[in-house]
VOFI-287287 format. One line per 4 residues: for each residue y, z, x of N, C-alpha, C. Coordinates in pm, whole numbers, plus 32768, in hexadecimal, padded with zeros to 4 digits. Layout:
BEGIN
Y,Z,X,Y,Z,X,Y,Z,X ~ ...
# end
This chain:
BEGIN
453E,9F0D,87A9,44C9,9F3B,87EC,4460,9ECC,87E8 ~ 4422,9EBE,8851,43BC,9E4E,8847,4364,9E87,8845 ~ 42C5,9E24,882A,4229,9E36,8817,4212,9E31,8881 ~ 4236,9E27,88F6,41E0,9E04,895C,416A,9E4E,8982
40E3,9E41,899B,4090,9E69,89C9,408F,9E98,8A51 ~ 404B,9F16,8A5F,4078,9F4C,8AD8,3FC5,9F9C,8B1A ~ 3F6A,9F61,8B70,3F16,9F94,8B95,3EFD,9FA1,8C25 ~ 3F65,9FD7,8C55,3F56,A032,8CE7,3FC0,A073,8CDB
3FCA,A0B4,8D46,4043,A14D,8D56,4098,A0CD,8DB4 ~ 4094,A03E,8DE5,40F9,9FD9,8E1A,4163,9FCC,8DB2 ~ 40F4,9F9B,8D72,413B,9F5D,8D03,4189,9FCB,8C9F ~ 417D,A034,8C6C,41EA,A0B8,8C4D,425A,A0C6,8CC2
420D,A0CE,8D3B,428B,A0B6,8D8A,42F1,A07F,8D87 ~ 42C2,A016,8D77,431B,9F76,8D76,437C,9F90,8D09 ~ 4346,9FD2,8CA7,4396,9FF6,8C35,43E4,A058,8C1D ~ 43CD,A0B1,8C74,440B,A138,8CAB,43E6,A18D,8C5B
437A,A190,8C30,4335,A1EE,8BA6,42BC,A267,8C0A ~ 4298,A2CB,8BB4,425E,A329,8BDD,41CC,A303,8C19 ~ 4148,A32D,8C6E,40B1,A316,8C93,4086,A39B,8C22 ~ 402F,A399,8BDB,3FED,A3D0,8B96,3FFD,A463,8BC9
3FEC,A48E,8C48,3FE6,A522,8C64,4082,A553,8C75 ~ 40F4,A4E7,8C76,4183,A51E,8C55,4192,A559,8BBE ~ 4140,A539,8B6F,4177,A53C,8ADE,4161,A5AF,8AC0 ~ 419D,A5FD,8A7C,41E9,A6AE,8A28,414A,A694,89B9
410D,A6C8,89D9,40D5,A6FD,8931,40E2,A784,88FB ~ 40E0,A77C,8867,410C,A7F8,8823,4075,A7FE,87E8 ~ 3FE9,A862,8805,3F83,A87C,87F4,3F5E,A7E4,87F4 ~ 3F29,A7C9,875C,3EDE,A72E,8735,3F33,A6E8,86F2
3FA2,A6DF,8741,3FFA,A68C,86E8,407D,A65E,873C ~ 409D,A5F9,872E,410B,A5A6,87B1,4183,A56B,8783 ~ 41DC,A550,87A5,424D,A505,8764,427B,A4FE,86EA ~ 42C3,A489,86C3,42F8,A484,862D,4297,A42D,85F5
424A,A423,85B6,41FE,A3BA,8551,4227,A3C6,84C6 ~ 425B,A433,8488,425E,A431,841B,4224,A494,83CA ~ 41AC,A4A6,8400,4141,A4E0,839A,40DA,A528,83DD ~ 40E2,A594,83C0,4066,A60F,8416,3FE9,A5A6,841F
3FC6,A546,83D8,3F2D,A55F,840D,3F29,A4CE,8459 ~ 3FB4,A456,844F,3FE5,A419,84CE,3FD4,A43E,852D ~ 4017,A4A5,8558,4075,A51A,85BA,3FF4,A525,860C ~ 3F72,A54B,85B2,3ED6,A581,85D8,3EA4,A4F9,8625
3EA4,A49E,85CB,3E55,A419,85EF,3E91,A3E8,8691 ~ 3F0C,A407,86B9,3F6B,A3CC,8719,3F0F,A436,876B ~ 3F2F,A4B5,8768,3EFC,A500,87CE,3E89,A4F7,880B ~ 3E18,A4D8,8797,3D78,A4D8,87E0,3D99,A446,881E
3DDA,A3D2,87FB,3DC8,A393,8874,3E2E,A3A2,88C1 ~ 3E64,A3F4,88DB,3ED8,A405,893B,3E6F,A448,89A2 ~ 3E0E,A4AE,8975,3D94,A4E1,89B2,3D32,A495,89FE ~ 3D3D,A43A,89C5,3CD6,A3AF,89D6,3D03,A3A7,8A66
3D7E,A352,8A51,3DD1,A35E,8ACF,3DC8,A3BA,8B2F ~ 3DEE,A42D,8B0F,3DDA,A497,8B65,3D6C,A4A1,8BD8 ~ 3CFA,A48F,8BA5,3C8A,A49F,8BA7,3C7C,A415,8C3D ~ 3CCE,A3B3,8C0D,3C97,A339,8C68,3D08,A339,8CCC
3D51,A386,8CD6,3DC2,A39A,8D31,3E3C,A334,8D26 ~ 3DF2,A2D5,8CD4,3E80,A28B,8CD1,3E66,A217,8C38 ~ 3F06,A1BE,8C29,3EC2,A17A,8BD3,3E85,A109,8BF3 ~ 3DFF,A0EA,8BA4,3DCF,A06D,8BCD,3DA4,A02D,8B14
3D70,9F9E,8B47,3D0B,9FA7,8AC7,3C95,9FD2,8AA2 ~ 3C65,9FB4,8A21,3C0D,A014,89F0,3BAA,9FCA,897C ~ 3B32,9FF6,8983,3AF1,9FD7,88E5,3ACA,A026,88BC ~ 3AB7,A026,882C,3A89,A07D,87C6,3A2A,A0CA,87E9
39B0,A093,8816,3951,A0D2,8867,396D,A16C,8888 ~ 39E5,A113,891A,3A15,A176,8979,3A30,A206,8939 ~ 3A98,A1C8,88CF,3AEF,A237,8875,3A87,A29D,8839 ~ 3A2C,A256,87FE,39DB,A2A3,879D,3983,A304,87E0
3955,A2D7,8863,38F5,A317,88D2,3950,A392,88DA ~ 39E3,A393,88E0,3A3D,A42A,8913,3A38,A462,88B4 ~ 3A63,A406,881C,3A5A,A47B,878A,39E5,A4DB,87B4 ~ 398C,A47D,87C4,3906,A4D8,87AA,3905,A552,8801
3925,A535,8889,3920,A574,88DC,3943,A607,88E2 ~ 39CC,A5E3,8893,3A30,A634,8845,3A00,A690,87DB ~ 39D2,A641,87BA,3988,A66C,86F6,39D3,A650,86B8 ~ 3A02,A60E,86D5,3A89,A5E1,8642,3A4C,A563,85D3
3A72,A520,8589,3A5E,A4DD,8529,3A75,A448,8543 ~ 3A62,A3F7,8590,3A88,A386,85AE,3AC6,A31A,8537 ~ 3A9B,A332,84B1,3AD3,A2E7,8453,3B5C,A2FB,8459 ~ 3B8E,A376,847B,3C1A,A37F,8464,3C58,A369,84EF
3C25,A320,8541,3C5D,A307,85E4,3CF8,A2C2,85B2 ~ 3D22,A253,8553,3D77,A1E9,856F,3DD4,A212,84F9 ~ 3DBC,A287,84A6,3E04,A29D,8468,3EA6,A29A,8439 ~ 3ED4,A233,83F8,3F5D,A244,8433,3FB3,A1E9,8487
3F4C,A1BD,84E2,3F43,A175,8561,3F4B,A0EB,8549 ~ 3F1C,A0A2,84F2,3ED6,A030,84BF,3EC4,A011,844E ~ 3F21,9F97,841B,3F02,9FB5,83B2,3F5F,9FD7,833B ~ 3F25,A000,82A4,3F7A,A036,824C,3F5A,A0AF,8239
3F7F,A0F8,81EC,3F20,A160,81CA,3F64,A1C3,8168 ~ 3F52,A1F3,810B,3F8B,A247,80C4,3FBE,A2D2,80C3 ~ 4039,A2D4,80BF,4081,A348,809B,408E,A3AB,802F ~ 4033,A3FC,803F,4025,A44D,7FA0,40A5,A4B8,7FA3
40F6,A4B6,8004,416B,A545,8013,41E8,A4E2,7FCC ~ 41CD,A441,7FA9,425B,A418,7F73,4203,A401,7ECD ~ 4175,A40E,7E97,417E,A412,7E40,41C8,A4BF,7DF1 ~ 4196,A526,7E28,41E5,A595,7E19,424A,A59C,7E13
4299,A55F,7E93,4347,A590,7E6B,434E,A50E,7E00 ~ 4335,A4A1,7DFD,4388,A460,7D9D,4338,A40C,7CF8 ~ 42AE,A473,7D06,426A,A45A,7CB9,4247,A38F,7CA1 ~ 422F,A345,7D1A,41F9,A2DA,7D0A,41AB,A2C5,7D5B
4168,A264,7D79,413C,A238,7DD9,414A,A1FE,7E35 ~ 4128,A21D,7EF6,41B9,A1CD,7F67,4122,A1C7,7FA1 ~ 411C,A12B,7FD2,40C1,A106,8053,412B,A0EF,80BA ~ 410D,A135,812F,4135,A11C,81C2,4112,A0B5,821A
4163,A051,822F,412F,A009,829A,4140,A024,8323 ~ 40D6,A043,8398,40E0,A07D,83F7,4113,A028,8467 ~ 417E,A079,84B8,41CC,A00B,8520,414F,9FEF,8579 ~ 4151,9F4A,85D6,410D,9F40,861F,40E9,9F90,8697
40A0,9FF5,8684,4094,A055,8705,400F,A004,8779 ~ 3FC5,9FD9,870B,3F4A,9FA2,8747,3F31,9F23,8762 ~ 3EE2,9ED3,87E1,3EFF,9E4B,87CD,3E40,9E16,87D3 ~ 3E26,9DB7,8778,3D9B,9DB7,87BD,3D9F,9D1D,87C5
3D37,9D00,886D,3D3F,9C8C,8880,3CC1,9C6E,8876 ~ 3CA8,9BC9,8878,3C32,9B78,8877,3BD5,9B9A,88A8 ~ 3BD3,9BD7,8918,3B30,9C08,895F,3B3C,9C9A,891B ~ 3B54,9CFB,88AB,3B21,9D4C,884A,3B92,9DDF,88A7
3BD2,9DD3,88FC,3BDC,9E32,8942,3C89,9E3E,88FD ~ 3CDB,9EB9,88E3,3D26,9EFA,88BA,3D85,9F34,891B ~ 3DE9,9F16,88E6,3E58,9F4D,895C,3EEA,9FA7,890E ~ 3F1F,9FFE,8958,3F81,A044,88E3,400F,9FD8,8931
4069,A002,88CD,40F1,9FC1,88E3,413C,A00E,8928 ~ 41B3,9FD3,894E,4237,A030,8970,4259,A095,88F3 ~ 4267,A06B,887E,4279,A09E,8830,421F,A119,87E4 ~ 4186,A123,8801,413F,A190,881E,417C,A1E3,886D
41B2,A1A6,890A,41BA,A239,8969,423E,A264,8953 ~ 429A,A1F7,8927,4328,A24F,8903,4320,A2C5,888B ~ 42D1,A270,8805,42AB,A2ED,87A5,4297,A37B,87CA ~ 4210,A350,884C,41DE,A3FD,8883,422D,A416,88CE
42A7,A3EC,890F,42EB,A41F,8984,4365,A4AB,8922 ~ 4371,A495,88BD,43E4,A4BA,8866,43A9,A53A,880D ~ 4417,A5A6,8842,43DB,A5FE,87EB,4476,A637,87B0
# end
């Protein structure tokens, strides 16, 4: 599976992958990530998407202007997404401690603006 960055519904094309308003959601929560509150983080920007009819890029700004919009919590926008982040369900089953490193879903380039991968929309395409 590659990283490629993908910000138009061409370019998913090109890839033969889903436009944001093809994708199955199950309430607030989309594909395989792993982890319910992944699952969450994928969806509100799968919403994001939604919202702009297709995929494009994006800045934080942008994103945070919809949390709000939303009422949701913007700290937890990338959750999952980016990043490492800790798994407290593998200190339970196996009583240690497991940091997650998160596959590249997100790409951000030099002029500050953010783009999701192939590998974002295959995640949400899969249920």
């Amino acid at each position: 599976m590659t990283t490629q960055e993908v910000w138009s519904n061409s370019d998913a094309a090109a890839l033969k992958l889903s436009t944001p308003l093809q994708i199955e959601m199950r309430g607030l929560a989309v594909g395989r990530f792993g982890k319910h509150e992944v699952e969450v983080a994928a969806a509100k920007l799968l919403l994001f998407f939604r919202s702009r009819g297709e995929w494009t890029r994006f800045t934080i700004r942008e994103l945070v202007e919809f949390y709000n919009s939303q009422g949701w919590d913007p700290d937890l926008m990338f959750f999952g997404l980016s990043g490492v982040w800790y798994d407290d369900a593998s200190l339970k089953q196996a009583n240690r401690e497991e940091w997650t490193d998160a596959p590249p879903y997100l790409v951000l380039f030099t002029d500050g603006r953010y783009a999701i991968t192939e590998k974002f929309i295959r995640a949400c395409m899969e249920l």
